[in-house]
C-alpha positions, 0 to 999 in steps of 0.5 A: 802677758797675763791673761785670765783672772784667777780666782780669789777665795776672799773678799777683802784687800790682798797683798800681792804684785800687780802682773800688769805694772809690777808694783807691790800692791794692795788691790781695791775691792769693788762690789759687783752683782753677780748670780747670788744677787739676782738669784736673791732679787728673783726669788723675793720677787717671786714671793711677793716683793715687787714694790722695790724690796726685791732690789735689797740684795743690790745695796747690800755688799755682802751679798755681791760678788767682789772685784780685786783691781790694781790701784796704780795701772787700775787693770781688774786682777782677781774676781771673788764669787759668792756662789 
């Protein structure tokens, strides 16, 4: 049985197979938030944007970390963190 989510140094779409149904796969990125995220949100709160600004870094996907799924049997299989 496969047990830990390995570490992914990239946050596009790979090429593997899938411990879980053992297909030839290409995985799904979902965008997550993660510490860069509300790191950035606190920050621009911190400094004047408090009317909705500060919530930029959740509609921008670049600045989200990026979670790598299986298609077929959807079992979350890489986790890729921006800090």
């Amino acid at each position: 049985m496969f047990t830990g989510l390995p570490r992914v140094t990239t946050s596009i779409p790979v090429h593997t197979i899938c411990p879980y149904c053992g297909n030839h796969i290409i995985t799904v990125t979902t965008p997550v938030p993660g510490i860069l995220t509300w790191l950035l949100c606190s920050g621009l709160f911190l400094f004047g944007c408090f009317l909705g600004c500060c919530l930029l870094p959740f509609c921008m996907r670049s600045l989200m970390d990026v979670s790598h799924s299986c298609p077929v049997c959807h079992q979350q299989l890489f986790y890729y963190r921006r800090l």
